[in-house]
PATI-142837 format. One record per residue: residue in three letters; x, y, z of N, C-alpha, C, O in turn. Coordinates in pm, whole numbers, padded with zeros to 5 digits, always signed. Each point is the difference from the previous one (the first is absolute). Last residue first. Layout:
BEGIN
ALAXYZXYZXYZXYZ;...
***
This chain:
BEGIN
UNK+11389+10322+08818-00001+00167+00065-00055+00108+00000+00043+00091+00070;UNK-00068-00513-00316-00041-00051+00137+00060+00119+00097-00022+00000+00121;UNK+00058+00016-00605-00103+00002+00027-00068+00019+00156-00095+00064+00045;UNK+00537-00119-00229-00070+00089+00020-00108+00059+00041-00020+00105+00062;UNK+00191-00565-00062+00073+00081+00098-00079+00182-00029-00054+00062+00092;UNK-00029-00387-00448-00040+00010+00137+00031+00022+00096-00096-00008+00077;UNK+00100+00137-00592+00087-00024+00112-00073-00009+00127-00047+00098+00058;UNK-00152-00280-00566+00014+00095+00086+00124-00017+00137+00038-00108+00046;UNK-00219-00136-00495+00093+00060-00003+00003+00152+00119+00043+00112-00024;UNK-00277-00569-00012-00072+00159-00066+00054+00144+00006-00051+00111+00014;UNK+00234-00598+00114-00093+00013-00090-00023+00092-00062+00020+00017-00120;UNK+00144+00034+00556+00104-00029-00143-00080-00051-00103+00021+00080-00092;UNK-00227-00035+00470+00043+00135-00019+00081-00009-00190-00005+00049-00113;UNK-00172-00449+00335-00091+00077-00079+00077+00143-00035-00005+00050-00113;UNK+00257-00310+00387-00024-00073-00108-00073+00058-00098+00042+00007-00116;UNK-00006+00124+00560+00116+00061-00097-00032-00049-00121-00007+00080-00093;UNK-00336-00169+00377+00023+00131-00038+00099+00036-00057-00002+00097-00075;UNK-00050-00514+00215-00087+00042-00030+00003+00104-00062-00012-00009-00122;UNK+00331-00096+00437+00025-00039-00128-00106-00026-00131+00041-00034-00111;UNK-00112+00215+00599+00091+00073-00089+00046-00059-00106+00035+00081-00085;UNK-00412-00300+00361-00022+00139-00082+00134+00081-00081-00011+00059-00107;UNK-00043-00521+00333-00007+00022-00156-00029+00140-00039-00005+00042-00115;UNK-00004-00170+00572+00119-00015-00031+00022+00020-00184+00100+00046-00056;UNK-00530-00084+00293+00066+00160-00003+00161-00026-00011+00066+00103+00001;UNK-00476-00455-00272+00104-00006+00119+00048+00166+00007+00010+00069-00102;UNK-00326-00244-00223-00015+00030+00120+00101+00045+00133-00011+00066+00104;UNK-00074+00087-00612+00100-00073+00022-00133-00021+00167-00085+00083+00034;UNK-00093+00078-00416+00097-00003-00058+00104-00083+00050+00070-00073-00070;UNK-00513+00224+00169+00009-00117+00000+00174-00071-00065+00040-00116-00012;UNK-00246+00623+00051-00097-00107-00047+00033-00114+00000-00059-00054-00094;UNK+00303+00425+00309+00061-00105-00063-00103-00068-00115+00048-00068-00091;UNK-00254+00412+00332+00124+00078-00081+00076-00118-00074+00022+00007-00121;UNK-00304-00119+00500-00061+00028-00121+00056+00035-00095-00032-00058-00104;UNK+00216-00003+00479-00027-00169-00085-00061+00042-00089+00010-00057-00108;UNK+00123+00411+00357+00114-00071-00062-00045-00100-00075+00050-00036-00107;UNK-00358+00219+00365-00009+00115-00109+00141-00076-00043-00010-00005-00122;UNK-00115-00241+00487-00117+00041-00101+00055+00058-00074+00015-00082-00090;UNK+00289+00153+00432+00019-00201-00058-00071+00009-00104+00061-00007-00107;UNK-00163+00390+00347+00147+00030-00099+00007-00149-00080+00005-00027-00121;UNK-00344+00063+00477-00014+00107-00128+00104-00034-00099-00020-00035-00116;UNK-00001-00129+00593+00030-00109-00136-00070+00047-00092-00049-00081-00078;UNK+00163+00201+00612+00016+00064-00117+00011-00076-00135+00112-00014-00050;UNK-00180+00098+00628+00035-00092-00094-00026+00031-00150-00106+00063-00003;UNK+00179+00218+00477-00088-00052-00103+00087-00092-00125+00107+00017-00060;UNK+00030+00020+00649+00014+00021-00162-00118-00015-00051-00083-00078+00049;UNK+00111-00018+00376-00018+00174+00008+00018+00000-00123-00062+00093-00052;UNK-00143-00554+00138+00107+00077+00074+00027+00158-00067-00083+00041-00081;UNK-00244-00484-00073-00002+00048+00165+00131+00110+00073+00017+00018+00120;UNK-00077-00146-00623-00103+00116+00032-00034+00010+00171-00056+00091+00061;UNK+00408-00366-00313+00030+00141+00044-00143+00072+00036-00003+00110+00055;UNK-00016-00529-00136+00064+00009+00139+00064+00135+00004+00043+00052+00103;UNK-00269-00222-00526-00119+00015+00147+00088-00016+00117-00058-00047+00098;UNK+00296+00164-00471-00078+00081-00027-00108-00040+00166-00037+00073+00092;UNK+00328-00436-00206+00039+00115+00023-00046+00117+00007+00066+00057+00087;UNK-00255-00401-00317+00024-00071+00162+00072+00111+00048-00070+00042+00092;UNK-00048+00037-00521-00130+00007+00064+00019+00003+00145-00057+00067+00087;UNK+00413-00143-00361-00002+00127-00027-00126-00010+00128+00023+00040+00115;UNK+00156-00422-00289+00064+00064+00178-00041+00126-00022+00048+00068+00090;UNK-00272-00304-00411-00024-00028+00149+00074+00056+00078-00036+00037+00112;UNK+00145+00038-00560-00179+00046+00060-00009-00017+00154-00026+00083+00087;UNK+00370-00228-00291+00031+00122-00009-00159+00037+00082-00044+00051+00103;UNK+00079-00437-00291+00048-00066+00148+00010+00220+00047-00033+00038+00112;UNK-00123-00101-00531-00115-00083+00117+00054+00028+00107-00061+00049+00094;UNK+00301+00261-00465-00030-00105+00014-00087-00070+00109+00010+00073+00099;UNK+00253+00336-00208-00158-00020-00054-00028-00105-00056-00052-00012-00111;UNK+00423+00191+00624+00007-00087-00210-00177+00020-00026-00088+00002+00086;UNK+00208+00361+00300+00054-00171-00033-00013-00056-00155-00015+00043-00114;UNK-00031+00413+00448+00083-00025-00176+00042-00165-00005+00104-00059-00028;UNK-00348+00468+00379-00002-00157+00014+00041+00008-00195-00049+00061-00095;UNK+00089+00324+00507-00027-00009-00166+00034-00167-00014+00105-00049+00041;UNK-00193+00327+00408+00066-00052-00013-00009-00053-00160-00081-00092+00012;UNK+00063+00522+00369-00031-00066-00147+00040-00122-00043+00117+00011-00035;UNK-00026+00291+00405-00127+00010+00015-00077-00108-00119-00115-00045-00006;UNK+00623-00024+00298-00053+00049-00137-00208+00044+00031-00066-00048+00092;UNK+00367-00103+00277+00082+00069-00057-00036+00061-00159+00053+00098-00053;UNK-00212-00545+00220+00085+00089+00085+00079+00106-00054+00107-00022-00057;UNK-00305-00344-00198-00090+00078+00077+00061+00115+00079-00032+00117-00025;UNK+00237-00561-00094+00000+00128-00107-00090+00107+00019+00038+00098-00064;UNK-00009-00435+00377+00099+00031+00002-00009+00120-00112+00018+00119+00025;UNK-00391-00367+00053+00039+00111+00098+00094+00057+00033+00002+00090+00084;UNK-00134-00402-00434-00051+00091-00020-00008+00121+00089-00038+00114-00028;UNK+00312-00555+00024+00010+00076-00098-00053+00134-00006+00072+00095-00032;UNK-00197-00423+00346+00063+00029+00034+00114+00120-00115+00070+00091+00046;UNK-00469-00336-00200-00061+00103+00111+00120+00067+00071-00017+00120+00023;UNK+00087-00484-00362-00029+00149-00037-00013+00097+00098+00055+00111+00001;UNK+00354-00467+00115-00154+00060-00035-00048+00098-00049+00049+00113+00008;UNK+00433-00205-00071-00082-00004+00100-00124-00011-00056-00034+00030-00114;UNK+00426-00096-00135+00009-00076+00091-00081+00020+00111+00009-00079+00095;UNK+00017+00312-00498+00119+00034+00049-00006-00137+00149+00083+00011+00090;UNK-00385+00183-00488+00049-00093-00035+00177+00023+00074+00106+00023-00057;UNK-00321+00329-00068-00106-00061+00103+00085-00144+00076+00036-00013+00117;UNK+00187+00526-00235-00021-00145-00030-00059-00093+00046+00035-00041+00111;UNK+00010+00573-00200+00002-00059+00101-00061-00140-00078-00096-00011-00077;UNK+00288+00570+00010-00048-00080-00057+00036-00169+00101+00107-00018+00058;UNK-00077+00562-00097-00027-00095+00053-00042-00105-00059-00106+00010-00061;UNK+00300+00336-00241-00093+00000+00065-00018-00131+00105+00000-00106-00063;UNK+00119+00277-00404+00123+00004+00111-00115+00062+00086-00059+00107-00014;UNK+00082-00341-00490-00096+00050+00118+00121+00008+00090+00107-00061-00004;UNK-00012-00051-00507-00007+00146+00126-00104+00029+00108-00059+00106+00021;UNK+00166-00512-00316-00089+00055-00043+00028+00158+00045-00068+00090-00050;UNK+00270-00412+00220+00102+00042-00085-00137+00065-00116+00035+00041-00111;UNK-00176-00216+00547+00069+00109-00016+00087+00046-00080+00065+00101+00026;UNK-00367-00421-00048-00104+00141+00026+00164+00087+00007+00025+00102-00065;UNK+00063-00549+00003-00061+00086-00089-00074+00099-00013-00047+00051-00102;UNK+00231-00296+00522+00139+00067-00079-00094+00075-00156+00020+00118-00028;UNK-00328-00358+00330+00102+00147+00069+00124+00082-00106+00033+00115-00029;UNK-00254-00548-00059-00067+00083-00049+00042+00168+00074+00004+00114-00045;UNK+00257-00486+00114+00034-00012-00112-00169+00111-00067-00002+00043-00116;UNK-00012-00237+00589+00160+00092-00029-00001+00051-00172+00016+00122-00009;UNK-00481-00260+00187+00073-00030+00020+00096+00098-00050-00018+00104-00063;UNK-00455+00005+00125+00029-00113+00037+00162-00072-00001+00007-00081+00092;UNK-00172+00633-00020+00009-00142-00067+00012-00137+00019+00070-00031+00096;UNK-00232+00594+00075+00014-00181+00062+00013-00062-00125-00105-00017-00061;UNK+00223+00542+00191-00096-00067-00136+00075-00157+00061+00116-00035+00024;UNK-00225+00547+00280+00064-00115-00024-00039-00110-00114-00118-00032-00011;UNK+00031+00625+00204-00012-00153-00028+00086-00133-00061+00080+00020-00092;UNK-00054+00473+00183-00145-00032+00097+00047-00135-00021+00045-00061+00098;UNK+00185+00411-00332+00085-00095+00074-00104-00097+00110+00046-00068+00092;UNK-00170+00384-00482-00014+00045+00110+00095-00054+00134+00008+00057+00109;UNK-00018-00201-00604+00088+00115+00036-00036+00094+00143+00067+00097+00037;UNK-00281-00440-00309+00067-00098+00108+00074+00161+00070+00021+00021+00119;UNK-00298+00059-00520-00090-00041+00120+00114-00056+00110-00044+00007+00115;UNK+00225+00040-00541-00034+00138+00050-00045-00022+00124+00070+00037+00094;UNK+00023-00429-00345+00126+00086+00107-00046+00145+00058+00042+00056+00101;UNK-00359-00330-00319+00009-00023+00146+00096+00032+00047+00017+00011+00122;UNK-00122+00157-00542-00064+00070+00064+00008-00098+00157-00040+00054+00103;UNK+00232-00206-00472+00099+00163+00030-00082+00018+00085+00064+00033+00100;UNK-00207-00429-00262+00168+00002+00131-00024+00145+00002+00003+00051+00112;UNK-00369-00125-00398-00034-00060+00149+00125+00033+00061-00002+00067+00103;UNK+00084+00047-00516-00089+00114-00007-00044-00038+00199+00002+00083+00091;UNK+00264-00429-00354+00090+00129-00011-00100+00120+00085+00065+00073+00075;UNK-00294-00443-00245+00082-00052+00090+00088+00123+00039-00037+00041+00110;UNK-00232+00041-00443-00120-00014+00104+00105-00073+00096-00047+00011+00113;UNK+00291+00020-00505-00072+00115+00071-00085+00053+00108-00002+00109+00057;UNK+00116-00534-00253+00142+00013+00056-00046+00191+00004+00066+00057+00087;UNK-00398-00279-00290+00089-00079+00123+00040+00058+00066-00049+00028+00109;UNK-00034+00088-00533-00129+00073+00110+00075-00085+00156+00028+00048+00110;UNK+00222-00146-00491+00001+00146+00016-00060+00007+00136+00051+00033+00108;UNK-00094-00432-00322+00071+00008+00126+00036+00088+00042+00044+00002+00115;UNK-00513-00018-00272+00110-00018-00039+00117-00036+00099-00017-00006+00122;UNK-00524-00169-00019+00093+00149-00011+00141-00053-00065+00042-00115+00011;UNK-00520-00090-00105+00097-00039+00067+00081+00109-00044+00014+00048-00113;UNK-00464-00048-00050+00026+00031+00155+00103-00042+00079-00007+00003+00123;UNK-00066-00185-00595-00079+00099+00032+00020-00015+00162+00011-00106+00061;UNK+00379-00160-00315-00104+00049+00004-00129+00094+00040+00073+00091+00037;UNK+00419-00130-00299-00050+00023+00135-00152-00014-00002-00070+00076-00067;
***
């Protein structure tokens, strides 16, 4: 390993240490987590999120996107890929929630990508990401993730 590159220990800790604390934080029911597509919905939730959860990448506009999910939540938690194109609908989204009653929210996206260090971009890669490593390091992840 070289100097200042984290283990996969430290990884998959600093990853484990960011989810528990946004299931904690989601537990107000305030808010809503925007992914970009079906197949990243399904890995947050066999991850155990149970929580609104809302698909960008559904056939409307962003702006028309951003007033629909808006409604009804104070929060809206932006979880797109940590990737460019991720970047952009994150930014492009974020500036059409800031005209409507939701706050827009891309803390959590930050402190995930950081936690990943680069590990995976895509949020569909997070649960097999994590099982994969779990098993590595001979840990139960289901436990963990309770």
């Amino acid at each position: 390993m070289r100097p200042g590159e984290r283990s996969h220990r430290e990884r998959f800790e600093s990853f484990l240490e960011v989810w528990l604390a946004l299931a904690d934080d989601l537990e107000s029911g305030e808010s809503v987590v925007v992914v970009e597509g079906e197949r990243d919905r399904l890995a947050l939730e066999r991850l155990g999120l149970r929580v609104p959860l809302a698909v960008l990448h559904d056939g409307q506009s962003i702006s028309a996107f951003a007033e629909g999910v808006a409604r009804g939540h104070r929060r809206v938690i932006v979880l797109t890929d940590w990737d460019r194109k991720g970047g952009v609908l994150a930014r492009r989204l974020s500036e059409q929630l800031a005209e409507g009653p939701a706050v827009p929210d891309l803390e959590w996206r930050r402190r995930l990508g950081q936690a990943l260090a680069g590990e995976i971009v895509h949020v569909e890669g997070l649960y097999r990401w994590a099982r994969r490593t779990a098993e590595r390091l001979r840990e139960d992840l289901s436990g963990r993730l309770s």
